[in-house]
VEXMARFI-531353 format. One line per field, with one value per atom (N, C-alpha, C, O): residue number from 1; residue in three letters; atom name; x, y, z. Coordinates in Angstrom, 3 decimals. Example, Ala and Ser with C-alpha at 12.3 -4.5 7.8 and 13.67 -1.06 7.14 Angstrom:
num <- (1 1 1 1 2 2 2 2)
residu <- (ALA ALA ALA ALA SER SER SER SER)
atome <- (N CA C O N CA C O)
u <- (13.190 12.300 13.200 14.236 12.850 13.670 12.900 13.409)
v <- (-5.690 -4.500 -3.300 -3.319 -2.250 -1.060 0.030 1.138)
w <- (7.800 7.800 7.800 8.465 7.080 7.140 7.870 8.039)
***
This chain:
num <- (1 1 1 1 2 2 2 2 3 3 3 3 4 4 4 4 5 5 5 5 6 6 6 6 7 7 7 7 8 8 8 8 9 9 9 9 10 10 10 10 11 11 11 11 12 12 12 12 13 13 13 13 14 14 14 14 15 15 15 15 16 16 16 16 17 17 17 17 18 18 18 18 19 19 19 19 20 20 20 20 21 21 21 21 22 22 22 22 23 23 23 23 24 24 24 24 25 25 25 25 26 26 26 26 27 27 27 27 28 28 28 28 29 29 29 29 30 30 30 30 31 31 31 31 32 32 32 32 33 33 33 33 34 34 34 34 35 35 35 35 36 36 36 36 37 37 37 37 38 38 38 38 39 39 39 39 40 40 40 40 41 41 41 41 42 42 42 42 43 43 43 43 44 44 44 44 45 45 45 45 46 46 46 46 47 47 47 47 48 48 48 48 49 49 49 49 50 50 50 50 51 51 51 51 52 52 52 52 53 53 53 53 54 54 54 54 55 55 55 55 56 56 56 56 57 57 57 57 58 58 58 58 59 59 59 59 60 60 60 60 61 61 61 61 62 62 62 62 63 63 63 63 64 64 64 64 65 65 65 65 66 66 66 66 67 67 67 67 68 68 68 68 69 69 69 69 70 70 70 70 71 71 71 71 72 72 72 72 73 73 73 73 74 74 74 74 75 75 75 75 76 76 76 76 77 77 77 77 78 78 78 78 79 79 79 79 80 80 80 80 81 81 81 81 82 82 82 82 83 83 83 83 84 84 84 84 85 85 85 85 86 86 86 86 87 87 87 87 88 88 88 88 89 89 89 89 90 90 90 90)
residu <- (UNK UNK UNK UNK UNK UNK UNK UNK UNK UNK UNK UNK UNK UNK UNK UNK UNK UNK UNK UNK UNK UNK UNK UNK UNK UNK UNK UNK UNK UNK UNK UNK UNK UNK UNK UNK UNK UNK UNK UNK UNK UNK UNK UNK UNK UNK UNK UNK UNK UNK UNK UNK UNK UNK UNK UNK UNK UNK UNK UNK UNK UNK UNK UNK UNK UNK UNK UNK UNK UNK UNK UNK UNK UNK UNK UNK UNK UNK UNK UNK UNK UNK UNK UNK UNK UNK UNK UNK UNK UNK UNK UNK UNK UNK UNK UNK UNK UNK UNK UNK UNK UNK UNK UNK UNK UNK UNK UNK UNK UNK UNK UNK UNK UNK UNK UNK UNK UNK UNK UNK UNK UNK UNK UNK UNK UNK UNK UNK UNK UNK UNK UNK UNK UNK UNK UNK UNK UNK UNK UNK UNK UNK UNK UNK UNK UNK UNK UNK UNK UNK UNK UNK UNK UNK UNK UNK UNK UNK UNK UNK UNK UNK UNK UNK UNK UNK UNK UNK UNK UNK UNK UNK UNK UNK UNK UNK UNK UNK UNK UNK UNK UNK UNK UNK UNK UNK UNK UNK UNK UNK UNK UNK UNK UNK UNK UNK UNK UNK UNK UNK UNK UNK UNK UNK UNK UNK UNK UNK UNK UNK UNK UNK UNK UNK UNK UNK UNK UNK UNK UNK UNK UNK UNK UNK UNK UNK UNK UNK UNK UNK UNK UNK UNK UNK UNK UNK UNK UNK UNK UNK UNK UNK UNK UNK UNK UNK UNK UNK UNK UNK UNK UNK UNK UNK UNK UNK UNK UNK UNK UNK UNK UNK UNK UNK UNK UNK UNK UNK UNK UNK UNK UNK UNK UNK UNK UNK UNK UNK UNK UNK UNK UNK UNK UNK UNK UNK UNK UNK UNK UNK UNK UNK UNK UNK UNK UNK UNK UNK UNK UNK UNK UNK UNK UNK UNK UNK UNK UNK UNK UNK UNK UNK UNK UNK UNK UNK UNK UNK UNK UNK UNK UNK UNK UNK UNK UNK UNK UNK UNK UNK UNK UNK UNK UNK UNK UNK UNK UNK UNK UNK UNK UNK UNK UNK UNK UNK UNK UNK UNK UNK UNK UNK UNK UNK UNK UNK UNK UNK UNK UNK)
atome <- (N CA C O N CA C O N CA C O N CA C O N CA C O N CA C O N CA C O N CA C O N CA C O N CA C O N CA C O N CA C O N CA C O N CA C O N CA C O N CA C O N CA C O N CA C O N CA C O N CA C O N CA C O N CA C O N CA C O N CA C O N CA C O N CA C O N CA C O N CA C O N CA C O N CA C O N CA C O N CA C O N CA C O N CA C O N CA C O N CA C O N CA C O N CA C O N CA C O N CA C O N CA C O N CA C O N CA C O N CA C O N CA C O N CA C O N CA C O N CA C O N CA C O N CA C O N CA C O N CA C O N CA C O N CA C O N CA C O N CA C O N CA C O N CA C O N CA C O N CA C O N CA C O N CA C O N CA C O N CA C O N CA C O N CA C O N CA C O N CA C O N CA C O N CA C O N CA C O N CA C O N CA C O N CA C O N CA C O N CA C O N CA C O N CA C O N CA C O N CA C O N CA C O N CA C O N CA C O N CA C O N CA C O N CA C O N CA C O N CA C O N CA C O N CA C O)
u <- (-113.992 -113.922 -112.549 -112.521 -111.549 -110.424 -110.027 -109.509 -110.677 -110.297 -111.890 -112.233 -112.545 -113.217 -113.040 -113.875 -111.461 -110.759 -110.785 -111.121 -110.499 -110.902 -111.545 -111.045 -112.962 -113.838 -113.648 -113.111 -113.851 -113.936 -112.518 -112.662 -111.019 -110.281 -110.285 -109.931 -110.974 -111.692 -112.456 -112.035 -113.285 -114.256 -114.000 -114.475 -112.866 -112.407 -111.317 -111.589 -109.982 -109.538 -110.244 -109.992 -111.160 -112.442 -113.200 -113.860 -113.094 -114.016 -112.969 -113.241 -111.385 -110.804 -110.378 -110.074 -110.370 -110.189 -111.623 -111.440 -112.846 -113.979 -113.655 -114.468 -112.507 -112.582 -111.892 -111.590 -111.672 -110.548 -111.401 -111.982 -111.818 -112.717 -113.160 -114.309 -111.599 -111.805 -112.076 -111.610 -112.579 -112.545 -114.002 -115.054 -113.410 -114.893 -115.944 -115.626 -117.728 -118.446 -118.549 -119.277 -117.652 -117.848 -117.434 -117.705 -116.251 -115.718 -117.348 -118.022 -117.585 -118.998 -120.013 -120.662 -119.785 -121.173 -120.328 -120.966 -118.832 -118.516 -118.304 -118.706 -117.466 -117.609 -118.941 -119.061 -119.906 -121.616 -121.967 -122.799 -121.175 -121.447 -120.581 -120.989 -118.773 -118.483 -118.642 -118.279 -119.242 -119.245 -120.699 -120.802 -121.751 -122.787 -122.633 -123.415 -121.581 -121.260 -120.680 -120.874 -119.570 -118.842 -119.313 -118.603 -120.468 -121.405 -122.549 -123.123 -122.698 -123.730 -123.550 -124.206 -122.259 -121.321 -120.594 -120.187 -120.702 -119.904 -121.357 -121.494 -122.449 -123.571 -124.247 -124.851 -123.684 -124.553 -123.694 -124.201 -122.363 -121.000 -121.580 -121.867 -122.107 -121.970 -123.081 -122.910 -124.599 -125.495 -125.041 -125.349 -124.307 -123.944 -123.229 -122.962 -122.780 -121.458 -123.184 -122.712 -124.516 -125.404 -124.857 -125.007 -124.291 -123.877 -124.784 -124.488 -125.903 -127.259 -127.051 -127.308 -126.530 -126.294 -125.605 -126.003 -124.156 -123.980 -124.577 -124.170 -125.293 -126.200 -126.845 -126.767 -127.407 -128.130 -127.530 -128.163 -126.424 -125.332 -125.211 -125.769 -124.504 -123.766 -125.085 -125.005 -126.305 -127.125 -127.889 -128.506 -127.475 -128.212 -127.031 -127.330 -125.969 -125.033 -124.898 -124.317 -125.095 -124.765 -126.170 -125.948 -127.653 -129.260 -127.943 -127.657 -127.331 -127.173 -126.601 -126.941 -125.086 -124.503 -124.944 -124.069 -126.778 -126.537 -126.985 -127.873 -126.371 -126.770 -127.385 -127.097 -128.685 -129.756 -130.829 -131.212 -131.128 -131.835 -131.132 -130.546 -131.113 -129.859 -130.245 -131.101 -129.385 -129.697 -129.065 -127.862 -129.722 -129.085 -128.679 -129.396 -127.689 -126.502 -126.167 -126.178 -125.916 -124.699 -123.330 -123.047 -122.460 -120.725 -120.366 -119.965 -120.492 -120.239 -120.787 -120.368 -122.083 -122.937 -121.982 -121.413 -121.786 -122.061 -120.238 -119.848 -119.252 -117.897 -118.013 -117.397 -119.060 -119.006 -119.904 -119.439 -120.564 -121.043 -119.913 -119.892 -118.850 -117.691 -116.692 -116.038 -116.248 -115.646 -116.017 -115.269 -117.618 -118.369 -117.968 -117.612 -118.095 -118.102 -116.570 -116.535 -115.567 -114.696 -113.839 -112.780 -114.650 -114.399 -114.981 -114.306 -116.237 -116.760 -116.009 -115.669 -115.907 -115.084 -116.118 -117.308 -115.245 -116.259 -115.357 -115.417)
v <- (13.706 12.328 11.716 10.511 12.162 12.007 10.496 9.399 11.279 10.435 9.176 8.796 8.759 7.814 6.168 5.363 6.169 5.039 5.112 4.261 5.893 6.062 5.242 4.303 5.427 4.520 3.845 3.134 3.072 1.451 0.686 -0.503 1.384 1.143 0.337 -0.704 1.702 1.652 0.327 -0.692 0.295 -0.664 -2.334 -3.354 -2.040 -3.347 -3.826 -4.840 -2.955 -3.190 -3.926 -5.083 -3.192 -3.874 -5.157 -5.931 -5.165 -6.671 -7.958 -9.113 -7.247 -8.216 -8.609 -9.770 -7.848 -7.878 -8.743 -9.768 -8.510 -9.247 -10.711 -11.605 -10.996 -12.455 -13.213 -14.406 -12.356 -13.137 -13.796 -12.892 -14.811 -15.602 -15.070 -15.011 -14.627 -13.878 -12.421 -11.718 -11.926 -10.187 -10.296 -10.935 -9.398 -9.006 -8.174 -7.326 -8.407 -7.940 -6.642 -6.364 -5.599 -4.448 -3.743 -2.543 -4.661 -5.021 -5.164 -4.134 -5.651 -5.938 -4.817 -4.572 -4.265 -3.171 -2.378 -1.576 -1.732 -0.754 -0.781 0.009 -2.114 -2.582 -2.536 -2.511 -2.542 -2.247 -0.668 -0.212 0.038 1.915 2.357 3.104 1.415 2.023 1.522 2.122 0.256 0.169 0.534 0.889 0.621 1.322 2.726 3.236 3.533 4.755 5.110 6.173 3.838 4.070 3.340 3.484 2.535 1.780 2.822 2.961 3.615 4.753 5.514 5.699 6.381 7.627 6.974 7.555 5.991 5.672 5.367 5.972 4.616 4.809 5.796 5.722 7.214 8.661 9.253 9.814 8.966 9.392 8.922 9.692 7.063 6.558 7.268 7.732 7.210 7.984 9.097 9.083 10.198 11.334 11.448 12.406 10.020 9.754 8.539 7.966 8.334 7.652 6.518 6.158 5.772 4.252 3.529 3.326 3.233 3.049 1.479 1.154 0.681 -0.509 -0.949 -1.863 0.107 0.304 0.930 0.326 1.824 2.171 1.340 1.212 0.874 -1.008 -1.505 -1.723 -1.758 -3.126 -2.268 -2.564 -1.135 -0.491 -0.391 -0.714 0.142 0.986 -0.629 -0.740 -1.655 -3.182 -3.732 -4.256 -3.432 -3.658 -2.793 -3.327 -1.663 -0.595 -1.189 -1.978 -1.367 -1.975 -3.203 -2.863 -4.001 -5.391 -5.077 -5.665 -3.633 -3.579 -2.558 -1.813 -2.060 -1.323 -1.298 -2.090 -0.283 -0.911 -0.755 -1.022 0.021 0.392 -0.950 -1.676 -1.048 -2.679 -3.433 -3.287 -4.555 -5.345 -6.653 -7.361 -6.978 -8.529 -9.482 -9.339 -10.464 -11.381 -12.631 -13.614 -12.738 -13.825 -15.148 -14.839 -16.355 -16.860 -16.653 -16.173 -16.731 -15.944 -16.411 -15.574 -18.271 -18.571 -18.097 -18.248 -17.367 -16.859 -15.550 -15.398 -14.802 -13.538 -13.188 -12.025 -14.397 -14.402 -14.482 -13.831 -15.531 -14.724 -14.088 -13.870 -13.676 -12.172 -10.989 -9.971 -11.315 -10.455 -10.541 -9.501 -11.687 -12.031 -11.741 -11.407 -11.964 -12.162 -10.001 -9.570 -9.191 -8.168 -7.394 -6.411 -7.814 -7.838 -7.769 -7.206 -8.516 -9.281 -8.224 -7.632 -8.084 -7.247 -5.765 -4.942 -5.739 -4.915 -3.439 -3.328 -2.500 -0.696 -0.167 1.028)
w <- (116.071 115.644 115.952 115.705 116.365 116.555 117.720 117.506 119.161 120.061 120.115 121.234 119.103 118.862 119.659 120.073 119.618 119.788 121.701 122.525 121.789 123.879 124.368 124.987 124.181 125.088 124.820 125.668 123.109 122.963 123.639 123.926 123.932 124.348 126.041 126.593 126.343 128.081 127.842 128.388 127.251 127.547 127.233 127.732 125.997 125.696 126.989 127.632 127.334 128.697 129.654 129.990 130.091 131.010 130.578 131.271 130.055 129.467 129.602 129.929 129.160 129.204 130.659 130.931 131.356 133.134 133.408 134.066 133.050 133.762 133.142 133.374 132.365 131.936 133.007 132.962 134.003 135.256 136.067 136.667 136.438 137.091 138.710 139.149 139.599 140.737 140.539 141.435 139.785 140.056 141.168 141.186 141.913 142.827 142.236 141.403 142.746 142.441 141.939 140.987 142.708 142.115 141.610 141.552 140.854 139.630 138.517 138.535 138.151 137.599 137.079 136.062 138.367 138.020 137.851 137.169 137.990 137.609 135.733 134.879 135.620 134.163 132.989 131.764 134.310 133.401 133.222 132.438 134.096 133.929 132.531 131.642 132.633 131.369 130.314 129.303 130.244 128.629 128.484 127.310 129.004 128.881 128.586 127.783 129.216 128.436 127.387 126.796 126.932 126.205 124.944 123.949 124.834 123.543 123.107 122.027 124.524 124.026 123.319 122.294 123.836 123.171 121.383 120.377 121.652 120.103 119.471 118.408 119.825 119.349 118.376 117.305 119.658 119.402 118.005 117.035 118.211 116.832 115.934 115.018 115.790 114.532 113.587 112.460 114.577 114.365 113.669 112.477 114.106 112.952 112.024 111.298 112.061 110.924 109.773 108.791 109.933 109.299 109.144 107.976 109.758 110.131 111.302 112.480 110.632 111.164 111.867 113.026 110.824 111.413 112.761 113.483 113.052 113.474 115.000 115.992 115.177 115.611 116.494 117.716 115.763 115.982 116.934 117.967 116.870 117.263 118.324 119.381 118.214 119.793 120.924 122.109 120.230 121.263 122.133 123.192 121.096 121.544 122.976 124.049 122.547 123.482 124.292 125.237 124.536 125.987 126.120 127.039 125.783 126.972 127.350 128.498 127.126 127.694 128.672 129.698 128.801 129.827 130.448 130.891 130.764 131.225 132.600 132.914 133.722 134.524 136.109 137.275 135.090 135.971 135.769 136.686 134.617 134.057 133.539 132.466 134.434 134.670 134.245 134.776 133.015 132.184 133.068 133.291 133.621 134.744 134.092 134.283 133.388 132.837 133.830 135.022 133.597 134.365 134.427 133.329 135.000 134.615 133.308 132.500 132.793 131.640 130.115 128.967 130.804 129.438 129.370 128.290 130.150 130.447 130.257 130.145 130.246 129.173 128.108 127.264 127.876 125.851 126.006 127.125 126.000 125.733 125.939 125.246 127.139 126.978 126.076 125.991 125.162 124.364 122.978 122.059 122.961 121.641 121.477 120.380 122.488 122.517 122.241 121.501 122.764 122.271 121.024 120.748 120.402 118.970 117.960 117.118 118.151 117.065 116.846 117.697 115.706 115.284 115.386 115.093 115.863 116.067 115.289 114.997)
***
């Protein structure tokens, strides 16, 4: 339970880089592999820690970024959704 703080670190970094208007495409999909891994993996923790709600919220957010089935946003939706993601507290 220690290094907990890692991914969401990784993933928050990244989110805040996809808020740069020029990042290139594959910028994008790489940003959709880690927070899809890293909403999963804190997902699977909260789960054994019975923080169900939790649960909820992360496993709803790694389907949004994930990115084999791919939620097709406009860039302006798809900043808050990076912001709105940001924000919520893990």
């Amino acid at each position: 339970m220690k290094r907990l703080w890692i991914p969401q670190t990784v993933a928050t970094c990244m989110l805040l880089g996809a808020l740069y208007p020029d990042s290139p495409y594959g910028y994008y999909i790489l940003l959709r592999s880690v927070c899809c891994g890293a909403f999963a993996f804190v997902a699977v923790r909260a789960a054994a820690r019975n923080q169900q709600g939790w649960v909820w919220i992360l496993g709803i957010t790694a389907a949004i970024y994930n990115p084999i089935f791919r939620v097709h946003l406009t860039r302006t939706t798809w900043s808050a959704v990076n912001i709105v993601t940001i924000a919520a507290p893990s």
